[in-house]
Structure formats: C-alpha cells, structure tokens
C-alpha positions as CSV (number, residue, x, y, z in Angstrom):
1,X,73.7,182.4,62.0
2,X,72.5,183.4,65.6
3,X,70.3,186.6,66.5
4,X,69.2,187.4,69.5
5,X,66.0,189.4,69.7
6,X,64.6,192.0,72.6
7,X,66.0,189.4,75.2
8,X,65.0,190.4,78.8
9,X,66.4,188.6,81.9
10,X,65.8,189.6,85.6
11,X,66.8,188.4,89.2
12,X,65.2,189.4,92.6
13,X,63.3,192.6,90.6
14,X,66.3,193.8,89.0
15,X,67.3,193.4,85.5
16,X,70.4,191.2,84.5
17,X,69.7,192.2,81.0
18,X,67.7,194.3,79.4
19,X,65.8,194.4,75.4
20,X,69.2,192.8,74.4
21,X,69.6,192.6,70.5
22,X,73.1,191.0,69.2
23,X,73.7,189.1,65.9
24,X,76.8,186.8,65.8
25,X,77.9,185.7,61.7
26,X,79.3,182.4,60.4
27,X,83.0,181.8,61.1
28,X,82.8,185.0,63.6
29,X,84.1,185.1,66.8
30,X,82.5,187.9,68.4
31,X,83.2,188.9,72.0
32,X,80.8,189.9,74.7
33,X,82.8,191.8,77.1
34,X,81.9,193.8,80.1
35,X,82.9,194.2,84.0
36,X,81.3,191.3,86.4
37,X,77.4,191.7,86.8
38,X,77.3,193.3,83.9
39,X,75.2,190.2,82.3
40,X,77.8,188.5,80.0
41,X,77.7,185.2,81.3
42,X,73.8,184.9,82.0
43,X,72.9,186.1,77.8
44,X,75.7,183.0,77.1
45,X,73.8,180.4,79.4
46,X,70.4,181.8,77.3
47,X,72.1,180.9,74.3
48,X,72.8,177.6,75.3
49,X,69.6,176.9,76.6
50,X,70.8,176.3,80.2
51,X,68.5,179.7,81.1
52,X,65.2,180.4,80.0
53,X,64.2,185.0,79.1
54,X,61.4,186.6,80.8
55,X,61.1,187.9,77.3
56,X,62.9,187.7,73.6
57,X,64.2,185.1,71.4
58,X,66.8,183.3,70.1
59,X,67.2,182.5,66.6
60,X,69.7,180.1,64.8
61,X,69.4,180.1,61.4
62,X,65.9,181.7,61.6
63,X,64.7,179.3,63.2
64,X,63.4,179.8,67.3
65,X,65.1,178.1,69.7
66,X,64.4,179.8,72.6
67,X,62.2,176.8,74.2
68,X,64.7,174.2,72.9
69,X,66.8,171.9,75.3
70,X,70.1,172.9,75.6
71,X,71.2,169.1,74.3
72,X,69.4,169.6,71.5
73,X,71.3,172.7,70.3
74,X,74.6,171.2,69.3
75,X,76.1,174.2,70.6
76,X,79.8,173.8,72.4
77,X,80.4,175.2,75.8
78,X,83.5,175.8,77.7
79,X,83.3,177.1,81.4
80,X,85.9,179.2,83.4
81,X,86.7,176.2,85.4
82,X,86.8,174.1,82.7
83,X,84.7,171.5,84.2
84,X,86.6,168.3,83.4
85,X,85.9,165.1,84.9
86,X,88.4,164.1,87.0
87,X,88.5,160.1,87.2
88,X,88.4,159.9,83.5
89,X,92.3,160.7,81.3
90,X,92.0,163.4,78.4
91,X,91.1,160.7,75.7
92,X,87.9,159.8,78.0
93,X,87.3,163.4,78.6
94,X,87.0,164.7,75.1
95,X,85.5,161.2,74.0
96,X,82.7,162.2,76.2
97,X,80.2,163.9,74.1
98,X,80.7,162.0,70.9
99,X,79.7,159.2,73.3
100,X,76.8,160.7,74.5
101,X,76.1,161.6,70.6
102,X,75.7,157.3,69.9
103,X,79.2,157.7,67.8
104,X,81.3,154.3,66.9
105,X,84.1,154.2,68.8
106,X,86.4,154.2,65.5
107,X,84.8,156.8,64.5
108,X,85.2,158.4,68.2
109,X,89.1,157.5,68.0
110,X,90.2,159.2,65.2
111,X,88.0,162.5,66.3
112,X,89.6,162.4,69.7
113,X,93.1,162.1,67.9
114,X,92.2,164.9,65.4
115,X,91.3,167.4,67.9
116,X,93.8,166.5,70.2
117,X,96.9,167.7,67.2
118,X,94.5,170.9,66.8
119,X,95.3,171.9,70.1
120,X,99.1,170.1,70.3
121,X,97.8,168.0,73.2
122,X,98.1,164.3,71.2
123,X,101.2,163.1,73.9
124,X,98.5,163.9,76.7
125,X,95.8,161.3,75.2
126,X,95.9,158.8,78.4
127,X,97.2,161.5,80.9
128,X,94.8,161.9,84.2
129,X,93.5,165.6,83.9
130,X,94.5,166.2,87.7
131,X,98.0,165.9,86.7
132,X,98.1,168.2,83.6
133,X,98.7,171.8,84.5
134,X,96.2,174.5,84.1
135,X,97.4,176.0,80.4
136,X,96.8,171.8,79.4
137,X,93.8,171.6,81.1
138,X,92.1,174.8,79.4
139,X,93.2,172.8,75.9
140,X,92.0,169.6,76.7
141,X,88.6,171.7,78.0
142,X,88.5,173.5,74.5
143,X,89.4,170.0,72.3
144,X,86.5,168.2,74.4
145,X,83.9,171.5,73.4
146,X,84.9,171.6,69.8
147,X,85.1,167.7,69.2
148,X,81.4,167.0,68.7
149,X,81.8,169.8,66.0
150,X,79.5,171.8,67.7
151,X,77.8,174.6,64.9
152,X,78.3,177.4,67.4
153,X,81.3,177.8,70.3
154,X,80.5,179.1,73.7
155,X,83.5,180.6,75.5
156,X,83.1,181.3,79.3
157,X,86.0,183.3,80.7
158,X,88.2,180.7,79.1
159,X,91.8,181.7,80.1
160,X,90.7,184.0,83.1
161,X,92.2,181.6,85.6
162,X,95.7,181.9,84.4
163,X,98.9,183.7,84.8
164,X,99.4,186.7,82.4
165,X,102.2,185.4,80.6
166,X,100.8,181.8,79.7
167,X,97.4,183.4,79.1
168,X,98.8,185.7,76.0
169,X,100.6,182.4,74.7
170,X,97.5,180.4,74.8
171,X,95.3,183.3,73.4
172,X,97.5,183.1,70.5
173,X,97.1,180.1,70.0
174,X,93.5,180.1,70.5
175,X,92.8,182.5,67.5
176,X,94.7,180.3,65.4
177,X,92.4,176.8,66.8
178,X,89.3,179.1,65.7
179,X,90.2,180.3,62.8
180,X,90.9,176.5,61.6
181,X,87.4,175.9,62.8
182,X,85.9,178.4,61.0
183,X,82.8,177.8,63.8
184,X,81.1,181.3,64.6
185,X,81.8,181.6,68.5
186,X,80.8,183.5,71.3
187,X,83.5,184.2,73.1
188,X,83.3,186.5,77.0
189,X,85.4,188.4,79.0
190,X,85.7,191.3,80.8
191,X,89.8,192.2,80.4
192,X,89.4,194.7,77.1
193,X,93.1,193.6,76.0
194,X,92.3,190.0,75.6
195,X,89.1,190.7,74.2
196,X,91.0,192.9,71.4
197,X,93.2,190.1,70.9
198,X,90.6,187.5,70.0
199,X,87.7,189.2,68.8
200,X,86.4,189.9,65.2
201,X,83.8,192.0,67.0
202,X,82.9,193.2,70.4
203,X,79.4,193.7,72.2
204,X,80.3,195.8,75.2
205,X,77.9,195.1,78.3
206,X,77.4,197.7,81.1
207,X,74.0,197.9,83.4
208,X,72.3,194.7,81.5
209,X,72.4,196.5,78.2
210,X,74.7,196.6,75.2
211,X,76.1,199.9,74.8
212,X,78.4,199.4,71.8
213,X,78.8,197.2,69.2
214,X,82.0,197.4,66.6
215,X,85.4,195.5,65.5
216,X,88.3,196.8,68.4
217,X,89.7,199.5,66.2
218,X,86.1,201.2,66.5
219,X,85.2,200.1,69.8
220,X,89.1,201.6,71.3
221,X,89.0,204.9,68.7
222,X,85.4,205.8,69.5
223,X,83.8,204.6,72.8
224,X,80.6,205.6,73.4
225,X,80.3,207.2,76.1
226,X,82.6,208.1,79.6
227,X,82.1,205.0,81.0
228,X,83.7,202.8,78.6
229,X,86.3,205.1,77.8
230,X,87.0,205.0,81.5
231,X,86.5,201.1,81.0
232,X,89.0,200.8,78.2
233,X,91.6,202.7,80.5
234,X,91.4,206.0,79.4
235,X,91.7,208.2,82.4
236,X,93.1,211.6,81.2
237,X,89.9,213.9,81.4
238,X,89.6,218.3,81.6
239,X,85.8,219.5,81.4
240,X,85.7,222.5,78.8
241,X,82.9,224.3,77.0
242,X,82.8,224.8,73.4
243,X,83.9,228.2,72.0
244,X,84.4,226.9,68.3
245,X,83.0,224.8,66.1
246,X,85.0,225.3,62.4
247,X,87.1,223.7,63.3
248,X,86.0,222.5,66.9
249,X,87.1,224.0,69.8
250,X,87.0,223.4,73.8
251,X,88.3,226.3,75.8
252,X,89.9,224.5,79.0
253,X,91.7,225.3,82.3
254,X,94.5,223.5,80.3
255,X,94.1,225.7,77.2
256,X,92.6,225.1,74.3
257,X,92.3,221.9,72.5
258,X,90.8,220.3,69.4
259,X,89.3,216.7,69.7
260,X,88.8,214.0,66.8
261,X,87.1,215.1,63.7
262,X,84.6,212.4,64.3
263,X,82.9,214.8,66.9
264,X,82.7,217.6,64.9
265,X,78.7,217.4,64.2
266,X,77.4,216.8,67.4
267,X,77.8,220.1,69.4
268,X,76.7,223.6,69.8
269,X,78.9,226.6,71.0
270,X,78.2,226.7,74.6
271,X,78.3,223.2,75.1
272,X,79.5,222.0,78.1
273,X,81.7,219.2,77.6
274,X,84.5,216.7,79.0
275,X,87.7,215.9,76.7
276,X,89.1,212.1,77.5
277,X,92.8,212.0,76.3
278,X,94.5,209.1,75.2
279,X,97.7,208.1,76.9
280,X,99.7,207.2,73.9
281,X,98.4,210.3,72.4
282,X,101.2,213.2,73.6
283,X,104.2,214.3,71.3
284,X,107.2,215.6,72.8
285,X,108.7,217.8,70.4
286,X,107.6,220.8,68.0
287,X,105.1,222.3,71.0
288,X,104.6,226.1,71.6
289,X,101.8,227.7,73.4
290,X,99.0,227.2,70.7
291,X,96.1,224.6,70.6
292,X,96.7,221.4,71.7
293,X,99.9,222.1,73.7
294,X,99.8,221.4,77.3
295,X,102.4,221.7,80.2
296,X,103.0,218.8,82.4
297,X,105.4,218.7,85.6
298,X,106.8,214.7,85.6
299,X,105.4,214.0,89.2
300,X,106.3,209.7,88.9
301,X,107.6,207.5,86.3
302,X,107.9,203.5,85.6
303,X,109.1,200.9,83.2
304,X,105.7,199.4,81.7
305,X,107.8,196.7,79.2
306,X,108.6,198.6,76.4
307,X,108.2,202.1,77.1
308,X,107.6,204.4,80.1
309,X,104.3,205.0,82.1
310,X,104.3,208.7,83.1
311,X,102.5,210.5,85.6
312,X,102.6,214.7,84.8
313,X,100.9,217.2,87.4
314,X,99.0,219.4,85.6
315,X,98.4,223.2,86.3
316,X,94.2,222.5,87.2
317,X,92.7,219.0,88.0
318,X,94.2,215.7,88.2
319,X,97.7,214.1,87.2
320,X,97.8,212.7,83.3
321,X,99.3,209.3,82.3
322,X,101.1,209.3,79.8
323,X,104.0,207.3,77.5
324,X,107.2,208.0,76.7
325,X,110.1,206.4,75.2
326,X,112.7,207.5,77.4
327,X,112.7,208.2,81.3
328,X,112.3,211.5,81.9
329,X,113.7,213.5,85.5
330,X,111.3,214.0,87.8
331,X,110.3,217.3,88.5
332,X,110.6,218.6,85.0
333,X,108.5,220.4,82.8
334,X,107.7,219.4,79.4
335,X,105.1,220.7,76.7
336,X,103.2,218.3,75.2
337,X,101.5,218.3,72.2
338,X,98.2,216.1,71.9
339,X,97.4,214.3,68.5
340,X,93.7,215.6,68.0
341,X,92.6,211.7,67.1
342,X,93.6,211.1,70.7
343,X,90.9,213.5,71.8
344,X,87.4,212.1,72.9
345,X,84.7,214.7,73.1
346,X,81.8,214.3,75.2
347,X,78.6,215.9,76.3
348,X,78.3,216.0,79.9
C-alpha cells in the first residue's frame, strides 16, 4: 500500500533521517518506534505531506506522492495533543472533515454516530471537548481521524499523555478500533511495551536510520545490535571471547556460557564478544558448576506486580536484574542457571 523509498531529511546540516526505506501493507498496523530525535515523528509528517525530503519518495499504491498536498492524500492524522477544537462539542469535532470533504449533512450524521459507537463515545455526541477528560478526548481525537475513512491512519504518540493505567485500557481497546478498520496505519512511539502491544510490525529508529525491521517476537528475541537491546531493557551484559564454536562457547569472568543458537554462524574462536542476558531468562533449580550456571549474592529486591525484580552482585562487573517468583533474603547466594535462548551474542 505505502513504500517509502531512500528518503533523506536534514536540519541545520545534520541528518534527521537518513536513506530511509519502510513498506507498510493493507490492514497493517506497523509501528515506528524509537527514543526522541530519533526521527519518528518527522518520516510521519513526510508521509502526510506536511514535510517535504531533501531526497526519496513516497509511494501509495505505486503511485508518487511525494509533491502531493497533504489534503489531497486522504490520509488520517492524530497528534499527541490531539488537537481538538475547543469551541466546537464532539459531534462538531469529528463532523469536521466530512465537512471540509462537501458531505451532506445526513450523510455527515450517521458517520458521526457510526464512529462515535466504534469508539463507545455516542453519550458524548454534544459534550464540549474541554469538559471530557483526557482518555475521552484521545477517542473523540481518533473517531474525528478515522471518520472521513481516511485509506491510511497516522498515529502520533497517541496515548503518551496519559497515566499508565488508562493508557493500557485504551491501548486495548485501540487494537480492537483498528482491527475493525482494517485501514493500514502507521502508528509511533518510543515506549517498546506499548509498541509490542499494538504493533503487527515494528521499524525501530536510532540516529535517523532504521536499524531493524520485524513483528515484536523478532524484534524482542533478536535485536540487532547493543543498542537496542539496551533500548528494549536488557541490561545484564559480561564481555567474553570465544573459546568454542560446536557448540558455541564464551569463556567469561562469570564462567562459561552458551548464547542462542541463532548466533552460532557468525563468529570465529578468538572473537571478542559481549553476552546480553535476559532478565526473565535465570532458573533457580537444577544448577551445578557447569555452563551456564552463574552465582549471584541478592544485593536488593522489589515487588514489580506479579513477580519480583532482583538485583544479584555478581563475582566481576556489574549487578544483574533478574525475576523471581518468590522474595528471596537479602544477602544470599543462589546459582542460577541461564536458558541459552536468553543469551544475546555480540561482536564488540
């Protein structure tokens, strides 16, 4: 449906993005997430047409649209802020557009209404927007981008100015509004988990450049390099070299440890190299001294919902996180066996 080709974008000399390539499909909601400056936001206002590329195109259906008015896209755009007007009530709000499209005001009724029971908002209809609060406002926002019927949703940091717990109810519901849509959308971010939750597939930004496409299982089992393993929260790292490679091997101040089979092709014995362990990747039970088992002293522990967050002292380097099901005593030592899929392998 969209492609975006070799699209360059700079400001004051320095690149905001840089030979960026992406493809989005019909009925796919794909996420472009990435920290802030990163250049998420600016690729979605190129898309819309409300920022012209040094260099590159967009394509919609083949077609090049990179010169074409953004009015002339039918593409749907929510903002962070929403952006609703505030002297007009939600009817007038999501009534808007259609207006602006030359729509008869039956046929501007009934689309108001329908979109309004998409997002259980149709008690709101003649409600002032300054008196809704900020979960009905962020509906009302998405009903007045999706009523026009746009052919491709623009997401903006949608649910980013809400509280955690209203923000995972609304995402919910959300995925369920698109999915009944079946619209392809673009859809950014830069918090991984609500990324995961929404996304059909993720584009990870870092430095003006994409530096992983993939669905979430791919993107959180293999990132692609430190960074975005650091990114996705994974901050249990030992550098090692490698002393084996049937099966793989890294020789560590820690021991000895065997990563994911996925890495097994890309090193050389000698290889210097930095293991990333996962923190729900430790067994406590059936550990002795061989490979994989590790030693931690509990240094700090918390309650993290629905298990514990653990912080171990290791014999070299720095404290590991990891979870557990049950509290344990501070000052204890435990052997821990690490699942070898929970082991990223790196070059450094």
């Amino acid at each position: 449906m969209l492609e975006i080709k070799n699209i360059d974008k700079q400001y004051q000399n320095s690149p905001l993005l840089r030979d960026i390539q992406l493809k989005v499909n019909k009925a796919e909601t794909l996420c472009l997430l990435g920290p802030s400056g990163s250049g998420k936001s600016t690729l979605l206002r190129i898309i819309a047409g409300l920022e012209n590329p040094e260099r590159g195109q967009v394509l919609w259906r083949g077609e090049d649209i990179t010169d074409k008015p953004s009015h002339l896209r039918n593409f749907g755009l929510m903002f962070q802020n929403y952006a609703l007007f505030p002297h007009m009530n939600v009817s007038e709000n999501i009534a808007f557009g259609l207006r602006m499209k030359g729509k008869p005001e039956e046929e501007i009724k009934k689309r108001v209404r329908e979109v309004l029971d998409l997002v259980h908002m149709v008690e709101f209809m003649d409600r002032s927007v300054t008196a809704l609060s900020g979960g009905e406002q962020q509906r009302v926002a998405l009903a007045r981008a999706i009523a026009p019927e746009p052919a491709l949703l623009l997401l903006d940091e949608p649910v980013g100015s809400l509280d955690r717990t209203l923000r995972e109810r609304l995402l919910t519901e959300l995925r369920e509004v698109l999915q009944e849509l079946e619209t392809p959308v673009i859809y950014v971010t830069h918090d991984q988990e609500e990324a995961f939750s929404i996304a059909d597939r993720l584009a990870v930004l870092h430095e003006a450049s994409i530096i992983q496409t993939g669905t979430p299982a791919d993107v959180y089992g293999f990132p692609a390099n430190l960074w975005l393993a650091g990114f996705l929260g994974f901050q249990n790292r030992v550098g090692g070299r490698v002393s084996d490679l049937d099966p793989l091997t890294i020789q560590t101040g820690l021991g000895r440890l065997r990563p994911n089979e996925a890495f097994l092709n890309d090193f050389e014995i000698g290889d210097q190299v930095t293991l990333v362990i996962k923190p729900d990747g430790a067994v406590f039970s059936g550990c002795s001294n061989g490979v994989n088992c590790l030693e931690g002293k509990v240094a700090d522990s918390f309650f993290s919902g629905y298990r514990y967050r653990v912080k171990f002292e290791m014999r070299q380097g720095n404290p590991f996180i990891f979870y557990t099901e049950s509290k344990p005593e501070a000052g204890m030592k435990i052997p821990i066996k690490i699942v070898a899929e929970s082991i990223l392998c790196y070059k450094e």
